[in-house]
Structures are given as structure tokens and as C-alpha cells.
N, CA, C and O atoms as a GROMACS GRO file, in nm:
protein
  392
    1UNK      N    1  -2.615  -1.090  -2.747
    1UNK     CA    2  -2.574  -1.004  -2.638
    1UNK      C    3  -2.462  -0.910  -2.681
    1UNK      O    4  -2.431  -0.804  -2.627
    2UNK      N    5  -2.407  -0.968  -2.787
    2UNK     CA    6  -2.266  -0.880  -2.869
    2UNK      C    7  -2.318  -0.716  -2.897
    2UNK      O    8  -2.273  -0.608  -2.859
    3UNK      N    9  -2.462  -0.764  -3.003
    3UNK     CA   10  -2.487  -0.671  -3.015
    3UNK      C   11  -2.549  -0.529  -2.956
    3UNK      O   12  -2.582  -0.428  -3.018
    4UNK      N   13  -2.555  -0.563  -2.796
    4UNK     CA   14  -2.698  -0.477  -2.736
    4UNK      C   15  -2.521  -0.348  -2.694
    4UNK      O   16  -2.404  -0.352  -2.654
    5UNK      N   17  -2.602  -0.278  -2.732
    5UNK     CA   18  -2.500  -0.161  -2.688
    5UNK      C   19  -2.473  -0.043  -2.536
    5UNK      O   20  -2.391   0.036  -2.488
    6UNK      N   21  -2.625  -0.112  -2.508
    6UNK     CA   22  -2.611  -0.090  -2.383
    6UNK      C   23  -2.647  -0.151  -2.254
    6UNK      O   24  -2.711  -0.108  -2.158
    7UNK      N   25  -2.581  -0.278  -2.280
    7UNK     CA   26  -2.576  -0.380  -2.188
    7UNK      C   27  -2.443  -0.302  -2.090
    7UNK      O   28  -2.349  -0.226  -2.115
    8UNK      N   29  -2.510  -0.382  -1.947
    8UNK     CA   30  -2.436  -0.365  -1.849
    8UNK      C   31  -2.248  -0.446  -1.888
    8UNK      O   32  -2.140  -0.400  -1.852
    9UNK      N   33  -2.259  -0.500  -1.923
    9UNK     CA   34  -2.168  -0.629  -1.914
    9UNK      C   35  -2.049  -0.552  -2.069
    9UNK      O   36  -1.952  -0.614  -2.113
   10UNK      N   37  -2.085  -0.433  -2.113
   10UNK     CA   38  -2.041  -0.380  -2.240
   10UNK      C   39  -1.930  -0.294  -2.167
   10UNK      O   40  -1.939  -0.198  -2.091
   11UNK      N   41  -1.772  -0.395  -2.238
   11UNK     CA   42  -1.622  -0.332  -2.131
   11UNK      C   43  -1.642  -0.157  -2.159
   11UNK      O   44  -1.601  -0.085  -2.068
   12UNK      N   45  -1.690  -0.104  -2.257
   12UNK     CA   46  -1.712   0.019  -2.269
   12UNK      C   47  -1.775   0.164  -2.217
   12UNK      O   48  -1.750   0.284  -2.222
   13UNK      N   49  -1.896   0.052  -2.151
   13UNK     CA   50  -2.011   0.093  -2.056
   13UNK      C   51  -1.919   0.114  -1.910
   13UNK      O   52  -1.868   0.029  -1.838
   14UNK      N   53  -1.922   0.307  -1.898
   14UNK     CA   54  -1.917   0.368  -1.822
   14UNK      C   55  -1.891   0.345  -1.672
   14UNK      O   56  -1.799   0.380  -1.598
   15UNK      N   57  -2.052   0.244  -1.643
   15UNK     CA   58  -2.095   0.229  -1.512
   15UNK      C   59  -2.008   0.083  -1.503
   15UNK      O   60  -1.964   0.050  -1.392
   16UNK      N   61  -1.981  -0.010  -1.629
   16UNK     CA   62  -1.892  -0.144  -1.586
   16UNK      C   63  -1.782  -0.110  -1.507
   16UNK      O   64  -1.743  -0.146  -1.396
   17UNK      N   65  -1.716   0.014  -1.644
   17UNK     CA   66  -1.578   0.008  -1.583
   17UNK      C   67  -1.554   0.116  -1.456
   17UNK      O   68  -1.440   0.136  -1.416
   18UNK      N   69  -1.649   0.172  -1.405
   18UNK     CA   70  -1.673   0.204  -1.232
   18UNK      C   71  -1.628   0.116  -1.164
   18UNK      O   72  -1.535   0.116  -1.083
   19UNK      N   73  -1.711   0.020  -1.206
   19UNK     CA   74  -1.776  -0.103  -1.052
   19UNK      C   75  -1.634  -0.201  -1.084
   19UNK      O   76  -1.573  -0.254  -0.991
   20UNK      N   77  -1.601  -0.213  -1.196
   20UNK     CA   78  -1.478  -0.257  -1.187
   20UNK      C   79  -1.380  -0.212  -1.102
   20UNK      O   80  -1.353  -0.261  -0.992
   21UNK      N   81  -1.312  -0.090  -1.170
   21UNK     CA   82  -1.214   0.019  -1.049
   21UNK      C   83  -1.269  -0.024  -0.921
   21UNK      O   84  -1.190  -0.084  -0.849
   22UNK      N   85  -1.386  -0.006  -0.876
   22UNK     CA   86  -1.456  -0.010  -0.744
   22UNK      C   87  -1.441  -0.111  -0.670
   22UNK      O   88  -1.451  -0.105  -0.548
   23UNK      N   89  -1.409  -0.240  -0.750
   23UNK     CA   90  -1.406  -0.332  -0.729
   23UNK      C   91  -1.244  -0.399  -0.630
   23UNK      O   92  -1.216  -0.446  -0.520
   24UNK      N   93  -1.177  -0.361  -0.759
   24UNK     CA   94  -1.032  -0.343  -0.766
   24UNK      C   95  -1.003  -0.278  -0.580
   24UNK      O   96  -0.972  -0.347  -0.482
   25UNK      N   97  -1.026  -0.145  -0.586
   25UNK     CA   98  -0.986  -0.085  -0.469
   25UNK      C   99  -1.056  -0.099  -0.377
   25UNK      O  100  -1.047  -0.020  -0.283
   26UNK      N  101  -1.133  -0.187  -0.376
   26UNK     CA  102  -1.184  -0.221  -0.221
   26UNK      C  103  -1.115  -0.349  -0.192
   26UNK      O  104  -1.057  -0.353  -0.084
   27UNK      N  105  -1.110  -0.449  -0.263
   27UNK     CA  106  -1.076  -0.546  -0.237
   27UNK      C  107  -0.907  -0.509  -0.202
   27UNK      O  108  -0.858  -0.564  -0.103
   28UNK      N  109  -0.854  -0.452  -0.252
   28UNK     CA  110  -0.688  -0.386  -0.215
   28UNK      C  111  -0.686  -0.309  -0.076
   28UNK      O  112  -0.600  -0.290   0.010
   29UNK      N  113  -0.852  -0.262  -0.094
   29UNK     CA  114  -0.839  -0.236   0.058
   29UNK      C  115  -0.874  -0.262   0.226
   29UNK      O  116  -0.846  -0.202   0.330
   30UNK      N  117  -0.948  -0.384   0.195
   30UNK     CA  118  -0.975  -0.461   0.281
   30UNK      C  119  -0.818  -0.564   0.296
   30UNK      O  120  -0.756  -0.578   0.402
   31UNK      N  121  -0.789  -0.610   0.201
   31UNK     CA  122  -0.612  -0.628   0.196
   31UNK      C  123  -0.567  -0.543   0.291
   31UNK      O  124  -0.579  -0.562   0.412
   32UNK      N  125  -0.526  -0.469   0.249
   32UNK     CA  126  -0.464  -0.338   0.320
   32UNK      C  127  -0.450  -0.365   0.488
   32UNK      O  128  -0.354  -0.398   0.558
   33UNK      N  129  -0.617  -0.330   0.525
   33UNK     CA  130  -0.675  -0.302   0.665
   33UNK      C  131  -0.627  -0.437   0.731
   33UNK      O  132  -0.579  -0.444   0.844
   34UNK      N  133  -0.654  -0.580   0.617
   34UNK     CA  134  -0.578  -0.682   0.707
   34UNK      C  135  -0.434  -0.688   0.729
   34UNK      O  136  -0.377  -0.739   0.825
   35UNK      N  137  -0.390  -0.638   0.641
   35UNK     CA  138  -0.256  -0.641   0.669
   35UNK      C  139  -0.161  -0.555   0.790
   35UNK      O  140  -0.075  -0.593   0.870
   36UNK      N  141  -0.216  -0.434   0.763
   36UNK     CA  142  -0.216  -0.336   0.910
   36UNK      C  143  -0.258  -0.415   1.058
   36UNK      O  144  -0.193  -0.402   1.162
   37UNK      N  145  -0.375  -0.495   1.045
   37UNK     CA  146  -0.431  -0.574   1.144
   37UNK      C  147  -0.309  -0.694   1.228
   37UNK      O  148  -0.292  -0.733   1.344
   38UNK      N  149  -0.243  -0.722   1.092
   38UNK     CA  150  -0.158  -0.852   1.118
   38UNK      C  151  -0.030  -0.773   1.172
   38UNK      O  152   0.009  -0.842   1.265
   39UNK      N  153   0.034  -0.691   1.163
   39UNK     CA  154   0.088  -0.599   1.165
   39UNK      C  155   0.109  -0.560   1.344
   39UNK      O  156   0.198  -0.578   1.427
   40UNK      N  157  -0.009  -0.507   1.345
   40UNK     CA  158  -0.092  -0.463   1.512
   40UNK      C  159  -0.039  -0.573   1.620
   40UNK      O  160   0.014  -0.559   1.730
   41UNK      N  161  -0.080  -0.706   1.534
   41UNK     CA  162  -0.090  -0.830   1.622
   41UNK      C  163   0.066  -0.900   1.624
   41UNK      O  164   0.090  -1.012   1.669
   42UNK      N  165   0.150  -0.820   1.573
   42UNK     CA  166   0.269  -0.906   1.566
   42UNK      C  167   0.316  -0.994   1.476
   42UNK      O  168   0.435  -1.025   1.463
   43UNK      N  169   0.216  -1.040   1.407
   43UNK     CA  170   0.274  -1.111   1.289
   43UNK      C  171   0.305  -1.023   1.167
   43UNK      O  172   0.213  -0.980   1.096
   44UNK      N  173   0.434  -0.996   1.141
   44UNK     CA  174   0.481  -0.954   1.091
   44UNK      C  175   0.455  -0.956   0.949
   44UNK      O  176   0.392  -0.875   0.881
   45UNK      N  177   0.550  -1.129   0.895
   45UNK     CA  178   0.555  -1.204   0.774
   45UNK      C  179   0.420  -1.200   0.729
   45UNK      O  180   0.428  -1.152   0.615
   46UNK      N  181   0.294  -1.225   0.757
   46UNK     CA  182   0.148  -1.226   0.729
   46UNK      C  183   0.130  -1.120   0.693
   46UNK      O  184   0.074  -1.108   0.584
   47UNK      N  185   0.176  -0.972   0.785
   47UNK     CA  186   0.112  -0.865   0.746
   47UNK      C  187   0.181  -0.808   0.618
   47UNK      O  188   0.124  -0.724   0.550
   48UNK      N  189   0.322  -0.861   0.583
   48UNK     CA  190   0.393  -0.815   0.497
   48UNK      C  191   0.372  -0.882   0.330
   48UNK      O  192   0.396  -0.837   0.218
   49UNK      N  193   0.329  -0.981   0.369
   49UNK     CA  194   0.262  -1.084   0.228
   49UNK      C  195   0.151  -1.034   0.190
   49UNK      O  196   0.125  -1.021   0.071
   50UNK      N  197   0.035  -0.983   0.326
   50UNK     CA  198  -0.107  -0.917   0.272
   50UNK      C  199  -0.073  -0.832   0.244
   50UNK      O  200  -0.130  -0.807   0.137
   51UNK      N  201   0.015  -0.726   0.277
   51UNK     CA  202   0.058  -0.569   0.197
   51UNK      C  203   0.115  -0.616   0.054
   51UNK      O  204   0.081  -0.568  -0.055
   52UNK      N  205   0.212  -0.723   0.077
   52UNK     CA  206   0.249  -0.721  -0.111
   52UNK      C  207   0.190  -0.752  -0.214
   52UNK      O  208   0.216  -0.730  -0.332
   53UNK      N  209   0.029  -0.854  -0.115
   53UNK     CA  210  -0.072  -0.893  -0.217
   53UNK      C  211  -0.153  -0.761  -0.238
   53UNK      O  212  -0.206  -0.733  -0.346
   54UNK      N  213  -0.157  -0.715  -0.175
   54UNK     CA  214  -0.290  -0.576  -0.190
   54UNK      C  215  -0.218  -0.501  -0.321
   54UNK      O  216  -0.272  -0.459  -0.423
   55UNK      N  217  -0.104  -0.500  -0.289
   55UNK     CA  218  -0.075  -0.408  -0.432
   55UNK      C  219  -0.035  -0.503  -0.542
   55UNK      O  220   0.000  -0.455  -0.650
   56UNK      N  221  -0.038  -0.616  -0.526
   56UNK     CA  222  -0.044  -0.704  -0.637
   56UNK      C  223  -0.126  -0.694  -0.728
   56UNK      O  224  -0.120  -0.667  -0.848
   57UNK      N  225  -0.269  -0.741  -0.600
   57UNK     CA  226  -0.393  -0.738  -0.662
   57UNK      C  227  -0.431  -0.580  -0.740
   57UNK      O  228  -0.472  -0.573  -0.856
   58UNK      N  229  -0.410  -0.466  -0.655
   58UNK     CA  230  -0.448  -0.357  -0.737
   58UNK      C  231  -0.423  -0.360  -0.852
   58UNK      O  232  -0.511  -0.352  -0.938
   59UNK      N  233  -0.250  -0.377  -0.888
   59UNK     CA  234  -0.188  -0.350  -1.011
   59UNK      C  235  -0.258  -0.452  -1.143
   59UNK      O  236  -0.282  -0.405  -1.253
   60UNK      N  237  -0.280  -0.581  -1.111
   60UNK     CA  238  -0.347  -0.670  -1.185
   60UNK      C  239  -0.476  -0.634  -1.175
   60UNK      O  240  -0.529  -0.659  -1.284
   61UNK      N  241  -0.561  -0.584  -1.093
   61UNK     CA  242  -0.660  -0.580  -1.142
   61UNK      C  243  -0.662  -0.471  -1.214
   61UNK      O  244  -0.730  -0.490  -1.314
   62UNK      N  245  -0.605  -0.336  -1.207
   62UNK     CA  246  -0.641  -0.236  -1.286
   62UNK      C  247  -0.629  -0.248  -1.440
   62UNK      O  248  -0.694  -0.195  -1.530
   63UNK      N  249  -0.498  -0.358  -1.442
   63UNK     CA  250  -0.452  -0.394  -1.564
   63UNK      C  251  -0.573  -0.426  -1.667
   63UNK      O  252  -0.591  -0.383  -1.782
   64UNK      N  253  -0.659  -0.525  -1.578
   64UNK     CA  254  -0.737  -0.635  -1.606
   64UNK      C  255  -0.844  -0.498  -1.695
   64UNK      O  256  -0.871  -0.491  -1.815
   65UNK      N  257  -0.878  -0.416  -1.595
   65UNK     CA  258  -0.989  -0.333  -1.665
   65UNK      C  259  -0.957  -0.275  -1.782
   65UNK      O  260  -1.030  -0.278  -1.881
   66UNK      N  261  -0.828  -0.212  -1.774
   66UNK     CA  262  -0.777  -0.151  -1.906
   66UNK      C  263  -0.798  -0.231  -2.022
   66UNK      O  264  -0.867  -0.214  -2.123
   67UNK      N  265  -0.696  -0.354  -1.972
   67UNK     CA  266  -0.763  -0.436  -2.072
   67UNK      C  267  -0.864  -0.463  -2.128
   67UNK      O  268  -0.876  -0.476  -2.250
   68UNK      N  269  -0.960  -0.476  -2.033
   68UNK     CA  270  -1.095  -0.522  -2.122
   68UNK      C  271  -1.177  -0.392  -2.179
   68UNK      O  272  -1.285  -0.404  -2.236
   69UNK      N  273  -1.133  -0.310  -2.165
   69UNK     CA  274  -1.170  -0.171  -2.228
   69UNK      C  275  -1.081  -0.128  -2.383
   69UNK      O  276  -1.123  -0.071  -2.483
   70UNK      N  277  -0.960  -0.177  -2.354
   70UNK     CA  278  -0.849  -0.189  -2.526
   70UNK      C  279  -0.913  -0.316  -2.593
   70UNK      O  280  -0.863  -0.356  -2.699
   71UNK      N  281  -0.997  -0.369  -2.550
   71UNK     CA  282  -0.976  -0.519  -2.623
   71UNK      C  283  -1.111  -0.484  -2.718
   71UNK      O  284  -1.133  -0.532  -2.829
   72UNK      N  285  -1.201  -0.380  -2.640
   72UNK     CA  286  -1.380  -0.333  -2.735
   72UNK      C  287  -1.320  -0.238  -2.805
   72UNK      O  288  -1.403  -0.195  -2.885
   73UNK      N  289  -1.217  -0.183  -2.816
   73UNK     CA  290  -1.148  -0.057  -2.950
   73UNK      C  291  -1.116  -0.133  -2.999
   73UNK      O  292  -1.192  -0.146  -3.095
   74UNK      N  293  -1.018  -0.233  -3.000
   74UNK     CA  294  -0.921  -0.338  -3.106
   74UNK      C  295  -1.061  -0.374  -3.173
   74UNK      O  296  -1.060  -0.329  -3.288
   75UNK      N  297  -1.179  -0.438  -3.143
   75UNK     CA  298  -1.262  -0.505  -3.175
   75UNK      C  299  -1.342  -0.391  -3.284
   75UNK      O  300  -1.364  -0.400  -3.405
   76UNK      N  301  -1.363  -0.327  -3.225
   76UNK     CA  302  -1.407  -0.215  -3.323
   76UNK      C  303  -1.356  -0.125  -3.431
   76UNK      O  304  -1.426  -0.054  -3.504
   77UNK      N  305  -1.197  -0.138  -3.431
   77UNK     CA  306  -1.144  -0.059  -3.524
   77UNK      C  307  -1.099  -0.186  -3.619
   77UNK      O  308  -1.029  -0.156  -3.716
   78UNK      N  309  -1.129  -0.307  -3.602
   78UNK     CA  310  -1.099  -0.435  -3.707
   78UNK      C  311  -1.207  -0.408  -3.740
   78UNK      O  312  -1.189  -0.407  -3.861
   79UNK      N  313  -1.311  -0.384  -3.726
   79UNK     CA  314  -1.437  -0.380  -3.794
   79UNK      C  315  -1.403  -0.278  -3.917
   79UNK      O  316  -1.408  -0.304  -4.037
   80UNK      N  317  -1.366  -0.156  -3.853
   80UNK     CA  318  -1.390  -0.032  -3.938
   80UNK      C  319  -1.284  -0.059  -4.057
   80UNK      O  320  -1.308  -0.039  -4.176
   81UNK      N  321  -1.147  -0.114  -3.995
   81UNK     CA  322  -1.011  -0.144  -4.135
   81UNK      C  323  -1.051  -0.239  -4.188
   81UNK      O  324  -1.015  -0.243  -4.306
   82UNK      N  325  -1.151  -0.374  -4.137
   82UNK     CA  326  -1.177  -0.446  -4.222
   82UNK      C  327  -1.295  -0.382  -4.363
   82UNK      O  328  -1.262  -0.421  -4.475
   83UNK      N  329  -1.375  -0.326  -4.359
   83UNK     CA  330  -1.483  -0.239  -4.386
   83UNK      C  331  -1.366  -0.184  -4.519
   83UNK      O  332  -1.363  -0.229  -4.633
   84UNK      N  333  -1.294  -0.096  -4.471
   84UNK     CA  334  -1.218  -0.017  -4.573
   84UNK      C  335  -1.129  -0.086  -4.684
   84UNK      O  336  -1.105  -0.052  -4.800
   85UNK      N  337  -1.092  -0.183  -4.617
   85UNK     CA  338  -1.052  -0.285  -4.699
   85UNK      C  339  -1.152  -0.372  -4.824
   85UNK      O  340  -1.132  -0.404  -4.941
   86UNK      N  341  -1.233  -0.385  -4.753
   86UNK     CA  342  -1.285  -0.456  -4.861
   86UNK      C  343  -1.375  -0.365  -4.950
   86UNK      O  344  -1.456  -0.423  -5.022
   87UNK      N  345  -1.371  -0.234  -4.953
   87UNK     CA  346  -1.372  -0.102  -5.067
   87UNK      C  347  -1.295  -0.046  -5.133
   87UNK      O  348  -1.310   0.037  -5.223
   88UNK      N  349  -1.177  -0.108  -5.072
   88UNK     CA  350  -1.064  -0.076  -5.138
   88UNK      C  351  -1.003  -0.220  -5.245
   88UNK      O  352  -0.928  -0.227  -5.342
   89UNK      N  353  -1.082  -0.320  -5.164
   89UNK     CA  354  -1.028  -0.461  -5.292
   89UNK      C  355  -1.165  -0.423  -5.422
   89UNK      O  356  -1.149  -0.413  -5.543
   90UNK      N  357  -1.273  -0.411  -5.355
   90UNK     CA  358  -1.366  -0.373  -5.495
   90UNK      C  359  -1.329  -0.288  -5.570
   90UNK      O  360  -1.318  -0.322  -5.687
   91UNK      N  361  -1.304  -0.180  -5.542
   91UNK     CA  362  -1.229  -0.045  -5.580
   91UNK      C  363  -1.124  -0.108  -5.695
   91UNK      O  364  -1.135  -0.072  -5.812
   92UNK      N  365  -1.026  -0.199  -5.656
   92UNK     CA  366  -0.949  -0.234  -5.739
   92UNK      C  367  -0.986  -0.354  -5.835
   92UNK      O  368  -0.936  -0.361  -5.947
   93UNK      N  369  -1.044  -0.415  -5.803
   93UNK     CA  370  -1.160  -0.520  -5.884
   93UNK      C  371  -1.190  -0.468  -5.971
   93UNK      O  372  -1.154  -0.531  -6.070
   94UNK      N  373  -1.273  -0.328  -6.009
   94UNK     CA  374  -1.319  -0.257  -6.048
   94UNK      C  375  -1.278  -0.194  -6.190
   94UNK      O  376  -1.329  -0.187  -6.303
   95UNK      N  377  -1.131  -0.140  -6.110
   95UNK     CA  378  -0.989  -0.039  -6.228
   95UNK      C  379  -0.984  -0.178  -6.321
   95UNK      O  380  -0.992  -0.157  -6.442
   96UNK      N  381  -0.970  -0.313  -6.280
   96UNK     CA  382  -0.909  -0.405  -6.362
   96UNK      C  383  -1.001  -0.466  -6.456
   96UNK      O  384  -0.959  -0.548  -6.537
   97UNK      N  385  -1.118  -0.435  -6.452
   97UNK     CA  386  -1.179  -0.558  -6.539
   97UNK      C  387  -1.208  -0.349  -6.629
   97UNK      O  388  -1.183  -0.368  -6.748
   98UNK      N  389  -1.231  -0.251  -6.618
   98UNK     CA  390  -1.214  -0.172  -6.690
   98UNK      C  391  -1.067  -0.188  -6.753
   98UNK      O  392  -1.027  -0.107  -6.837
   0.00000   0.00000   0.00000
């Protein structure tokens, strides 16, 4: 599954990291709407914990996506320095037994 490149589930893939974001800000905003709700109704403390979670949750989740979008570059540019590296140890393998 590592390798299919255009799997849904690929942190790189476009439409993931949509539905992610998408994800993120609805759920912050159904938060939100309850918290306004609790708010309406007088409970104060409730509505003020669901407002500090809504932007909790946003901030962590957005984090979350970034993340998993830096984590398929890290993964891919160890590929490419590892790659260069080991043309560069043959490379020198090479000078020495000449």
C-alpha cells in the first residue's frame, strides 16, 4: 500500500489533505455552534470550555495534517540523500582501490 501512489490514504494526496482540513473545521464548528448554544442557555462555564475546546481542537488538528504531510517529504528526501550517499561511498570505494 506504501507503494501505490495514488492511494486515497497518500498524506500527499490532494483530496486527503482536503477532507482532512474539512474535517478539522467542521468538527471546530459544530464545537463552536455548541458552545454559542450553551452560552444562549446560561451556562456559561460549558459554553466557555466548548469555545476553548473548538480552538483547541482546530489548532491540533491542523497541526496533525501538516504533519502528516512533512512526515511524506522527510520520507522522501531520506530516500533521495540516502541514494546520493551511497554514490558517493562507491565513488570513493572506487578513487581507493585505484
Amino acid at each position: 500500500m506504501n507503494d501505490n501512489k495514488d492511494s486515497i490514504f497518500n498524506p500527499r494526496n490532494p483530496i486527503f489533505l482536503d477532507v482532512a482540513k474539512w474535517v478539522v473545521l467542521v468538527s471546530s464548528g459544530i464545537m463552536i455552534l455548541l458552545a454559542f448554544a450553551a452560552f444562549a442557555n446560561e451556562m456559561g462555564g460549558q459554553g466557555f470550555l466548548l469555545l476553548l475546546g473548538s480552538v483547541f481542537n482546530y489548532f491540533t488538528g491542523m497541526v496533525f495534517v501538516n504533519m502528516l504531510h512533512n512526515i511524506y517529504d522527510i520520507k522522501e528526501q531520506t530516500k533521495e540523500t540516502n541514494a546520493l550517499l551511497k554514490k558517493q561511498f562507491e565513488a570513493i570505494q572506487k578513487n581507493e582501490i585505484n
